[in-house]
mmCIF file of the N, C-alpha and C atoms, coordinates in Angstrom:
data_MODEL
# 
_entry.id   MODEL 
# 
loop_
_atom_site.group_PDB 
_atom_site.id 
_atom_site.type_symbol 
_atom_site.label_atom_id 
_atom_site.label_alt_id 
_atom_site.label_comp_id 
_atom_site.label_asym_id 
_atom_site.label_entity_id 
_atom_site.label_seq_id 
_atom_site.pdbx_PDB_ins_code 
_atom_site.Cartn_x 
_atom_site.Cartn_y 
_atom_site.Cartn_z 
_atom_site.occupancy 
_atom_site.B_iso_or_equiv 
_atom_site.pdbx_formal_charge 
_atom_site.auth_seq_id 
_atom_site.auth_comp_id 
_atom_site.auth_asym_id 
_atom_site.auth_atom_id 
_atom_site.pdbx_PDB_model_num 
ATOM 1   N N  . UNK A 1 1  ? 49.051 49.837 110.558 1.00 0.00 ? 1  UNK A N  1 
ATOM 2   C CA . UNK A 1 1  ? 49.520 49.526 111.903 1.00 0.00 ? 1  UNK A CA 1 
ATOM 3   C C  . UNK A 1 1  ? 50.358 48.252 111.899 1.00 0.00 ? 1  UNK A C  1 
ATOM 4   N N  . UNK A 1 2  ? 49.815 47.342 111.260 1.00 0.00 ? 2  UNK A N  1 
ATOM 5   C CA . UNK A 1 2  ? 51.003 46.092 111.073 1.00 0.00 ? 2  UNK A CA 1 
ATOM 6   C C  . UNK A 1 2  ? 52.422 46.445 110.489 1.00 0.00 ? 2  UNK A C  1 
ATOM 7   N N  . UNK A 1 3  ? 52.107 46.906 109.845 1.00 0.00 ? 3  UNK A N  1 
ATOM 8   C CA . UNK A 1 3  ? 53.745 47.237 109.197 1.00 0.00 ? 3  UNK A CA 1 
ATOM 9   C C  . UNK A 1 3  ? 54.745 47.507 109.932 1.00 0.00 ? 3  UNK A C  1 
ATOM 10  N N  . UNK A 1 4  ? 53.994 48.784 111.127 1.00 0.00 ? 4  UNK A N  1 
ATOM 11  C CA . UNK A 1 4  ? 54.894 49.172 111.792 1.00 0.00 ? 4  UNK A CA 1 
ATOM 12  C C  . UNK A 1 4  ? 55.090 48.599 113.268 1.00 0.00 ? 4  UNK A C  1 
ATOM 13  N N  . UNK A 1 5  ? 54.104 47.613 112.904 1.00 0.00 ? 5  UNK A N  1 
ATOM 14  C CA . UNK A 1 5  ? 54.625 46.152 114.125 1.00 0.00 ? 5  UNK A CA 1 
ATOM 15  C C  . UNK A 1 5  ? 55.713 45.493 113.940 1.00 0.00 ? 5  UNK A C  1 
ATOM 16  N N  . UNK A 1 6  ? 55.596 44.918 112.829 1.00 0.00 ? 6  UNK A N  1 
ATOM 17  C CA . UNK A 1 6  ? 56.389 44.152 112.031 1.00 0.00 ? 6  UNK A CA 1 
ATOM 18  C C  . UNK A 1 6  ? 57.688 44.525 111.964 1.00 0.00 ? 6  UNK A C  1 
ATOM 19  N N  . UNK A 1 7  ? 58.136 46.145 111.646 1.00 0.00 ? 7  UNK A N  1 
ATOM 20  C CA . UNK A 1 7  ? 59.736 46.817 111.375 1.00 0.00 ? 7  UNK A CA 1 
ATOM 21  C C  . UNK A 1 7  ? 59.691 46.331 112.940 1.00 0.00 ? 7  UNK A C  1 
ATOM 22  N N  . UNK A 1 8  ? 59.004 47.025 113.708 1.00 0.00 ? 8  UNK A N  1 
ATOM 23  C CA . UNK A 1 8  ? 59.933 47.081 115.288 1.00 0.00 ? 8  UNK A CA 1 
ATOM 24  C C  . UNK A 1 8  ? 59.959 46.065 115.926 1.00 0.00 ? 8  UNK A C  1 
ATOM 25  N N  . UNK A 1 9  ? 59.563 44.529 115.069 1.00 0.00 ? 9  UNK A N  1 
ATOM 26  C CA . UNK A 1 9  ? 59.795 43.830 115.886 1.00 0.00 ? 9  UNK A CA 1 
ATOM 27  C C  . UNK A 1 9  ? 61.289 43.109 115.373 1.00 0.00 ? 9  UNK A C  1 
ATOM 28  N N  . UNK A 1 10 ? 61.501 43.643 113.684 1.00 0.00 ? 10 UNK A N  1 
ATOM 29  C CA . UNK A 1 10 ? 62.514 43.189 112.803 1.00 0.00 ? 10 UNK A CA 1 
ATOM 30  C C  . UNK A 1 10 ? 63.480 44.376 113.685 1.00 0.00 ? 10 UNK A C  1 
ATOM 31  N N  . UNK A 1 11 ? 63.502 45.533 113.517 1.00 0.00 ? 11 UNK A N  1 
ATOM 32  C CA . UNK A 1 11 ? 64.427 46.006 114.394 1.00 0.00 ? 11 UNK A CA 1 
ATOM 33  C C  . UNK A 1 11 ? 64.912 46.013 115.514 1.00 0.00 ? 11 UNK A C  1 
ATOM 34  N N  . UNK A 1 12 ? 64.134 44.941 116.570 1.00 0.00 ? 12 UNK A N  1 
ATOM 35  C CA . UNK A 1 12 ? 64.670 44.237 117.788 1.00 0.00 ? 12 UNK A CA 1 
ATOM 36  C C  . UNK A 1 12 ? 65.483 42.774 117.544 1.00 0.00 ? 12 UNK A C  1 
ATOM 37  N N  . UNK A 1 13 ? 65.138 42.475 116.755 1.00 0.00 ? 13 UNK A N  1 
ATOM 38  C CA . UNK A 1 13 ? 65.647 41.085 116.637 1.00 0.00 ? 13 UNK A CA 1 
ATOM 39  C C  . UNK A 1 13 ? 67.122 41.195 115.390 1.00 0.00 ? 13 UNK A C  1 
ATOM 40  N N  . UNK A 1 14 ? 67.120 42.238 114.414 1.00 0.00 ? 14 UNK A N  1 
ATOM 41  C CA . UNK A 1 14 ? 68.110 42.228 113.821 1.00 0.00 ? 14 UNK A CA 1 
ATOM 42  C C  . UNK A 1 14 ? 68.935 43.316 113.354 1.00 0.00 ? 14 UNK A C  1 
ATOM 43  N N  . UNK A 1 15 ? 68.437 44.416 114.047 1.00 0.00 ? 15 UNK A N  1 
ATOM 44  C CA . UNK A 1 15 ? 70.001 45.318 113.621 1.00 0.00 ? 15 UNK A CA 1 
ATOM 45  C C  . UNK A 1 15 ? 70.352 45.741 115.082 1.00 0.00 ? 15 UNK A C  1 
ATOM 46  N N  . UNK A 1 16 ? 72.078 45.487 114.878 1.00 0.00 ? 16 UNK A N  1 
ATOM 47  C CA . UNK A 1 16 ? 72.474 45.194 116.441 1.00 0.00 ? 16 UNK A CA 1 
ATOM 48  C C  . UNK A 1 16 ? 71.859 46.271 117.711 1.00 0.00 ? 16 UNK A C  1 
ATOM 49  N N  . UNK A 1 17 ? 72.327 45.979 119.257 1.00 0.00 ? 17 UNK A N  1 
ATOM 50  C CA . UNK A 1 17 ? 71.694 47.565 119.197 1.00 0.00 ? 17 UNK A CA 1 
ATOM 51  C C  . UNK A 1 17 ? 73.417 48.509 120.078 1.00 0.00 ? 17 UNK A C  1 
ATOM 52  N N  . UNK A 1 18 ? 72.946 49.632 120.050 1.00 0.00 ? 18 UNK A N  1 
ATOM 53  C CA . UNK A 1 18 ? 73.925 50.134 120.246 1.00 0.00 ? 18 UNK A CA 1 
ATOM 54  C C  . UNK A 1 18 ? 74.011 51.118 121.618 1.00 0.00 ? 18 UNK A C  1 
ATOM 55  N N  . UNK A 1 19 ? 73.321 50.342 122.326 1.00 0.00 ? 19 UNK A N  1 
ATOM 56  C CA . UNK A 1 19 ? 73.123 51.527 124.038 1.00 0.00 ? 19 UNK A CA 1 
ATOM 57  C C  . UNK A 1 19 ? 74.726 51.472 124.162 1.00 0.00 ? 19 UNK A C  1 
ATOM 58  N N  . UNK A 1 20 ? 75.308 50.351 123.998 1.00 0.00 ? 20 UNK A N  1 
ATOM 59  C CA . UNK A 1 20 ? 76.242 50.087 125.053 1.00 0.00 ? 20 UNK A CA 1 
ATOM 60  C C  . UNK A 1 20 ? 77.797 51.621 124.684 1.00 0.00 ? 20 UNK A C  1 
ATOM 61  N N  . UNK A 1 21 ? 77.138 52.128 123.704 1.00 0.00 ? 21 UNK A N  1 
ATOM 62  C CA . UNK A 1 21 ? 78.296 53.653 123.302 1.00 0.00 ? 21 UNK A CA 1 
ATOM 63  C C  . UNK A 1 21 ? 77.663 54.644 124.152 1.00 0.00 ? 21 UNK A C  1 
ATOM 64  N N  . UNK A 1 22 ? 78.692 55.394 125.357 1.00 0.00 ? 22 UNK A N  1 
ATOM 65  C CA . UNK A 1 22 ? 78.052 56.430 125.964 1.00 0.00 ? 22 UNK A CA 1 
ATOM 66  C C  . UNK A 1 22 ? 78.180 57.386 125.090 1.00 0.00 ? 22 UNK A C  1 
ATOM 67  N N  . UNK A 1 23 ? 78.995 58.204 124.227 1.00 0.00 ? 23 UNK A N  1 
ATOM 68  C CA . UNK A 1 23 ? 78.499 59.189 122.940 1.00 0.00 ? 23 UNK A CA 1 
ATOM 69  C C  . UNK A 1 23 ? 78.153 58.683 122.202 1.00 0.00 ? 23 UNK A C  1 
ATOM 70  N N  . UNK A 1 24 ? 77.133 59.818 121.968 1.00 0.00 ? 24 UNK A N  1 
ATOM 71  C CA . UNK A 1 24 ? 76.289 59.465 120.166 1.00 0.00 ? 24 UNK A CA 1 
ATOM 72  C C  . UNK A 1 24 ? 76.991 59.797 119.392 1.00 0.00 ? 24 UNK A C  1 
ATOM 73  N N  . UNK A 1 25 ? 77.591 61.540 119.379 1.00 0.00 ? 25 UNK A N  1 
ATOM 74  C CA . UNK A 1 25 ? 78.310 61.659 118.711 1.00 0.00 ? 25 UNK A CA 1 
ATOM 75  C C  . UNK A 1 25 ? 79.614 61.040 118.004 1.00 0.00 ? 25 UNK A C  1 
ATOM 76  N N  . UNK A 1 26 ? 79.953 60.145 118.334 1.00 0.00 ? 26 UNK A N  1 
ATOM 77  C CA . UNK A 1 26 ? 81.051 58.945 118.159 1.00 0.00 ? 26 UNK A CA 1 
ATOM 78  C C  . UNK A 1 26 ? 80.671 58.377 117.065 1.00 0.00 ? 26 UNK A C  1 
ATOM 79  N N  . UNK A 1 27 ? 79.757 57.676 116.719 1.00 0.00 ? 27 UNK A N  1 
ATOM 80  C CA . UNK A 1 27 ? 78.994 56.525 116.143 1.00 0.00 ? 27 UNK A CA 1 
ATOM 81  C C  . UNK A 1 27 ? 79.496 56.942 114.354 1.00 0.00 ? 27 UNK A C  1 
ATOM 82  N N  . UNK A 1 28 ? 79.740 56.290 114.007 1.00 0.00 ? 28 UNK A N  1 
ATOM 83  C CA . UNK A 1 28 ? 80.082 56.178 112.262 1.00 0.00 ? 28 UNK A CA 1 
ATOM 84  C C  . UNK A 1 28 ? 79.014 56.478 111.781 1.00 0.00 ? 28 UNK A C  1 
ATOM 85  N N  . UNK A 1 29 ? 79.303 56.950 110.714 1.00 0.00 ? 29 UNK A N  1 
ATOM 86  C CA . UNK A 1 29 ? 77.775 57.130 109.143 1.00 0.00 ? 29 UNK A CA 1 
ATOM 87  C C  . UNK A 1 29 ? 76.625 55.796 109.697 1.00 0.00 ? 29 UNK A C  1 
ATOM 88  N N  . UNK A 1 30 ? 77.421 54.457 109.809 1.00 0.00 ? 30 UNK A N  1 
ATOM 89  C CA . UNK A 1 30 ? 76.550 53.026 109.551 1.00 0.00 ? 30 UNK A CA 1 
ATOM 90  C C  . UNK A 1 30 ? 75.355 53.195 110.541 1.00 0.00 ? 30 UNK A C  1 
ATOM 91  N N  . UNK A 1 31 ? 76.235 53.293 111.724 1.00 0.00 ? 31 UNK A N  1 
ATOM 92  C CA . UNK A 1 31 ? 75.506 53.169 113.440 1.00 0.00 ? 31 UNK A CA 1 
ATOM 93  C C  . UNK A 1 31 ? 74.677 54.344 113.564 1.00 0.00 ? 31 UNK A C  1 
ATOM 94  N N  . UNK A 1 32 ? 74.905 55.747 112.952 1.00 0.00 ? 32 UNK A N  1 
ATOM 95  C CA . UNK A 1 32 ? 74.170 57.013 112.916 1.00 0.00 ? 32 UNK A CA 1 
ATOM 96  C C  . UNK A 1 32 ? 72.678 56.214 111.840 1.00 0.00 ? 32 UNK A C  1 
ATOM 97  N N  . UNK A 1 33 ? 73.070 55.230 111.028 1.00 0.00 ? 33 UNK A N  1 
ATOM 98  C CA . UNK A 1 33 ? 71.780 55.007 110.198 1.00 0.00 ? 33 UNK A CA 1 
ATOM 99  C C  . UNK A 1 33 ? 70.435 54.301 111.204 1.00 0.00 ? 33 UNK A C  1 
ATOM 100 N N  . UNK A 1 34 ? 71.385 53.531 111.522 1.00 0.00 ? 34 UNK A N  1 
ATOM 101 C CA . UNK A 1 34 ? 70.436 52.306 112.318 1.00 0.00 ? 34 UNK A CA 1 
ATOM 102 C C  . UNK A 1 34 ? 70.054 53.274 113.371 1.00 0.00 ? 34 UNK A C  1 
ATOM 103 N N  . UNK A 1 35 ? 70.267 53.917 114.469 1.00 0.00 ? 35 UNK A N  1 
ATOM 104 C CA . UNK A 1 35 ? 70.046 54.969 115.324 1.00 0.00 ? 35 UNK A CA 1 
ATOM 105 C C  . UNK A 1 35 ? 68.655 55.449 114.528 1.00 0.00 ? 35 UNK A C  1 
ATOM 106 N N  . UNK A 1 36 ? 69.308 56.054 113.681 1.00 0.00 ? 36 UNK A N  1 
ATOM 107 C CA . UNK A 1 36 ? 67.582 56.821 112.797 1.00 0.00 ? 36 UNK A CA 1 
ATOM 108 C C  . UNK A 1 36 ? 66.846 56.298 112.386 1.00 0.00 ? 36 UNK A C  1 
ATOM 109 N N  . UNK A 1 37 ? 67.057 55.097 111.821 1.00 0.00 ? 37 UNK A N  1 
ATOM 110 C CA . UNK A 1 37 ? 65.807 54.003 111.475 1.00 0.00 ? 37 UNK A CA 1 
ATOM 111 C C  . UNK A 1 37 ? 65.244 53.576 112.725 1.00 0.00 ? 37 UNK A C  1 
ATOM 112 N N  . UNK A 1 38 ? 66.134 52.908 113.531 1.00 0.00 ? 38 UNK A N  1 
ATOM 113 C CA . UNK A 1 38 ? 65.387 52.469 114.955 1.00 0.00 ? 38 UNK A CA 1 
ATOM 114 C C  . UNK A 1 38 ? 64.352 53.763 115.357 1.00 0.00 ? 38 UNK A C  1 
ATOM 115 N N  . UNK A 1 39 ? 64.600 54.930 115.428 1.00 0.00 ? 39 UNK A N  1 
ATOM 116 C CA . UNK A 1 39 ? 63.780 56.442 116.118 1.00 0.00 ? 39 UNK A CA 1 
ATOM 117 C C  . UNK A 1 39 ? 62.590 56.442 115.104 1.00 0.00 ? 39 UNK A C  1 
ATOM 118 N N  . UNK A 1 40 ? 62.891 56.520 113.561 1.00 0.00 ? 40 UNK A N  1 
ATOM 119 C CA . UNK A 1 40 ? 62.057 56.393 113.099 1.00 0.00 ? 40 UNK A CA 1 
ATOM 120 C C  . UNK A 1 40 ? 60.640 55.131 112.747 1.00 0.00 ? 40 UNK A C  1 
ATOM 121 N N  . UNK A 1 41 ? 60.975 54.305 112.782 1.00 0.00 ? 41 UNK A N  1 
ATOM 122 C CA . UNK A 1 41 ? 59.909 53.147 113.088 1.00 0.00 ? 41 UNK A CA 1 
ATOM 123 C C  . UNK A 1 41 ? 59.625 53.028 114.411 1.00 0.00 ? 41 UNK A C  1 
ATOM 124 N N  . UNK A 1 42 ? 60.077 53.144 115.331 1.00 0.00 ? 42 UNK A N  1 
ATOM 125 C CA . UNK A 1 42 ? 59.488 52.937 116.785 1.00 0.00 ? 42 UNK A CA 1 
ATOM 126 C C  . UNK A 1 42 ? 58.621 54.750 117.009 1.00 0.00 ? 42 UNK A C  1 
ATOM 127 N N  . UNK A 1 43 ? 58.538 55.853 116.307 1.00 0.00 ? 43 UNK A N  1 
ATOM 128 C CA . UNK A 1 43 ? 57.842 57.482 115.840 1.00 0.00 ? 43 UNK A CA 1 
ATOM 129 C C  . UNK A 1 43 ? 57.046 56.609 115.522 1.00 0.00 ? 43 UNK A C  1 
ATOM 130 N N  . UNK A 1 44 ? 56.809 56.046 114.311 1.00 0.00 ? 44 UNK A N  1 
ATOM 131 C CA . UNK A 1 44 ? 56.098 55.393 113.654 1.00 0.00 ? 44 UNK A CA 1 
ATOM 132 C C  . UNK A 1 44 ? 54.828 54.765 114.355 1.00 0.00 ? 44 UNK A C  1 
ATOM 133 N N  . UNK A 1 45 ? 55.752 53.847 114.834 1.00 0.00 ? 45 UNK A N  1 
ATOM 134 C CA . UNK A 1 45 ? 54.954 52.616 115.360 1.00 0.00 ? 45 UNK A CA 1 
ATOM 135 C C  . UNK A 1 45 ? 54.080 53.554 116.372 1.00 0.00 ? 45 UNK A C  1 
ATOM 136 N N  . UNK A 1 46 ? 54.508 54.560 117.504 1.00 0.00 ? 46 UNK A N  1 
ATOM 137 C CA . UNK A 1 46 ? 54.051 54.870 118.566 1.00 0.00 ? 46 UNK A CA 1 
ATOM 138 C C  . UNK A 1 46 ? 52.853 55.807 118.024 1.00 0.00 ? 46 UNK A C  1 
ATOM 139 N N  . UNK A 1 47 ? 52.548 56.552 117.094 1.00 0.00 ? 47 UNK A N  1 
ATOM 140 C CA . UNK A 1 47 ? 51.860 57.073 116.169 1.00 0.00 ? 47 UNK A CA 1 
ATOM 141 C C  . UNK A 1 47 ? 50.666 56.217 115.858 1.00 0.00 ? 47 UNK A C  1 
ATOM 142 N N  . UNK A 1 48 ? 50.903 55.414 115.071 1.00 0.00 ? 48 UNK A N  1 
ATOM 143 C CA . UNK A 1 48 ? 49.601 54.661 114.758 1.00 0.00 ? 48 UNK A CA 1 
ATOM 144 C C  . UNK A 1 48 ? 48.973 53.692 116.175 1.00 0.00 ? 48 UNK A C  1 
ATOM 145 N N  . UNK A 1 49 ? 49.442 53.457 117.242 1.00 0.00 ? 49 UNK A N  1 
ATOM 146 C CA . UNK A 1 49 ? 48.894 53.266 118.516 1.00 0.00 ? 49 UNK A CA 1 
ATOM 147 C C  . UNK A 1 49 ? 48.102 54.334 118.757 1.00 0.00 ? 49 UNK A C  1 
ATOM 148 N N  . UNK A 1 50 ? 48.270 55.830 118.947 1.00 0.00 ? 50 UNK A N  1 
ATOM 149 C CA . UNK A 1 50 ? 47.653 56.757 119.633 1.00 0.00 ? 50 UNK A CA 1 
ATOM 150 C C  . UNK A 1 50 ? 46.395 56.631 118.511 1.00 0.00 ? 50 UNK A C  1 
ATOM 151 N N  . UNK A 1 51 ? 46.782 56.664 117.523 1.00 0.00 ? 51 UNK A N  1 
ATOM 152 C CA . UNK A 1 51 ? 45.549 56.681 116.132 1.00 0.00 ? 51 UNK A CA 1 
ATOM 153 C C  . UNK A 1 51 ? 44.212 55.819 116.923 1.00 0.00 ? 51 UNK A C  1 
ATOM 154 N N  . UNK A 1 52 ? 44.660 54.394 117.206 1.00 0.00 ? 52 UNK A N  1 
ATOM 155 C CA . UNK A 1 52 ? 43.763 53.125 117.793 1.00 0.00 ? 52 UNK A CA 1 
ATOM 156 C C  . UNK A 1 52 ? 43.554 53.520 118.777 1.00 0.00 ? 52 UNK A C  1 
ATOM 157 N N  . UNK A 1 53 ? 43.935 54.693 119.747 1.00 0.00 ? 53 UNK A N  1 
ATOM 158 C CA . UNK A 1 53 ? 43.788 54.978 121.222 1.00 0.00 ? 53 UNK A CA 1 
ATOM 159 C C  . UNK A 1 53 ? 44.186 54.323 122.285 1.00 0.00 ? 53 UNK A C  1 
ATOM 160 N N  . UNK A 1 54 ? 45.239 53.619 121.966 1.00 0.00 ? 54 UNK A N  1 
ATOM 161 C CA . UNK A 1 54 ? 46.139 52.406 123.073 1.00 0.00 ? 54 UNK A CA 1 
ATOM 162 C C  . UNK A 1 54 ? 47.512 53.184 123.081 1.00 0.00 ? 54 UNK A C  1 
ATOM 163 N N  . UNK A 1 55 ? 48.039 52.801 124.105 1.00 0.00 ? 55 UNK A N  1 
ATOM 164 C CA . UNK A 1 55 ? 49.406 53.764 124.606 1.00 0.00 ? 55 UNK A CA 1 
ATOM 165 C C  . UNK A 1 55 ? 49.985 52.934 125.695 1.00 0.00 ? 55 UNK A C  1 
ATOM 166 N N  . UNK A 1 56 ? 51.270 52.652 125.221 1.00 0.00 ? 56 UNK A N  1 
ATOM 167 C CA . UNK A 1 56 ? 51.725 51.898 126.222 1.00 0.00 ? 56 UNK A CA 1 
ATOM 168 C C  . UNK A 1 56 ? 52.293 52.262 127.876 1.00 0.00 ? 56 UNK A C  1 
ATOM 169 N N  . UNK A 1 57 ? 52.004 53.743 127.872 1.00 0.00 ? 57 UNK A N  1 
ATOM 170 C CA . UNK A 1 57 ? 51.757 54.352 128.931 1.00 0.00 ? 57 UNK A CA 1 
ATOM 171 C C  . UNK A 1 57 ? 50.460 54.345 129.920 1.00 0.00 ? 57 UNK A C  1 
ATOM 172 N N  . UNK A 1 58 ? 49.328 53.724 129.284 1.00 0.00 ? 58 UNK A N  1 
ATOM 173 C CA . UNK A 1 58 ? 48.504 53.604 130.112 1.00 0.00 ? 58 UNK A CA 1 
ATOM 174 C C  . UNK A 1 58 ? 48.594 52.067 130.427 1.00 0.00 ? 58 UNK A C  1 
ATOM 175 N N  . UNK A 1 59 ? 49.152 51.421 130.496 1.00 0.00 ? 59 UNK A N  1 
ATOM 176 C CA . UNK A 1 59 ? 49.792 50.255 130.681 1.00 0.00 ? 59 UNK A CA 1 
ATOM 177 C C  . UNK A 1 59 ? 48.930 48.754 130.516 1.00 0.00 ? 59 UNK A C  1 
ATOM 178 N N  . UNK A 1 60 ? 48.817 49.318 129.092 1.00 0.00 ? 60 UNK A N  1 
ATOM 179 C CA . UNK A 1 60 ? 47.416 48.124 127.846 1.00 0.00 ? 60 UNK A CA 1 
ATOM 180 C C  . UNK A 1 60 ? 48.725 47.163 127.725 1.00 0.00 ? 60 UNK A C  1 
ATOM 181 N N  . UNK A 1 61 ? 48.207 45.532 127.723 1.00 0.00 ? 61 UNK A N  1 
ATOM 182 C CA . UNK A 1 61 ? 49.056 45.229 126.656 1.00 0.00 ? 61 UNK A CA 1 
ATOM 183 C C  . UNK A 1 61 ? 48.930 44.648 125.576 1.00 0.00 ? 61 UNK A C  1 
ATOM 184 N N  . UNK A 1 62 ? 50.045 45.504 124.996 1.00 0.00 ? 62 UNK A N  1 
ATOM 185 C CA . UNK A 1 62 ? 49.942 45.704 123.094 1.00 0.00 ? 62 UNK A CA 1 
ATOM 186 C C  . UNK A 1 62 ? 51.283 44.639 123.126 1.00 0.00 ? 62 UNK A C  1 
ATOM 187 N N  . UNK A 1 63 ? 50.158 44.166 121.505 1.00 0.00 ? 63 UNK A N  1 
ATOM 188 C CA . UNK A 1 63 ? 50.731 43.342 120.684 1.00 0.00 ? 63 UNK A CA 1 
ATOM 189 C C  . UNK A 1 63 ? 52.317 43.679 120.169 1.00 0.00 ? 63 UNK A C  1 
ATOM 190 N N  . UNK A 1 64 ? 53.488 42.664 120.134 1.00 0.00 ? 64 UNK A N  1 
ATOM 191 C CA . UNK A 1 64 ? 54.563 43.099 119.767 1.00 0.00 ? 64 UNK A CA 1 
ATOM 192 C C  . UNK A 1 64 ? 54.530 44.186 118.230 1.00 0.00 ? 64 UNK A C  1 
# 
């Protein structure tokens, strides 16, 4: 569960972010990476929460 604290808090703070493109489809090889890493560690992260039984939908608050 730390680990995947840790990426999503490294992936807020350092790979740029990219809402501000209204197509996805647009986005280069680079920006298509970071897109999938960001989806995949924040899968991640939201995964091992349900494991602990905390959900940030029931509106706990969890540790960054």
């Amino acid at each position: 569960m730390m680990v995947w604290r840790v990426l999503s808090a490294m992936n807020r703070w350092l790979l740029p972010s990219i809402h501000k493109v209204p197509d996805l489809t647009r986005l280069n090889g680079f920006q298509k990476a970071i897109v999938g890493w960001k989806m995949w560690v924040t899968y991640r992260h939201l995964e091992a929460l349900k494991q602990k039984e905390k959900s940030p939908l029931k509106g706990e608050n969890l540790p960054l």
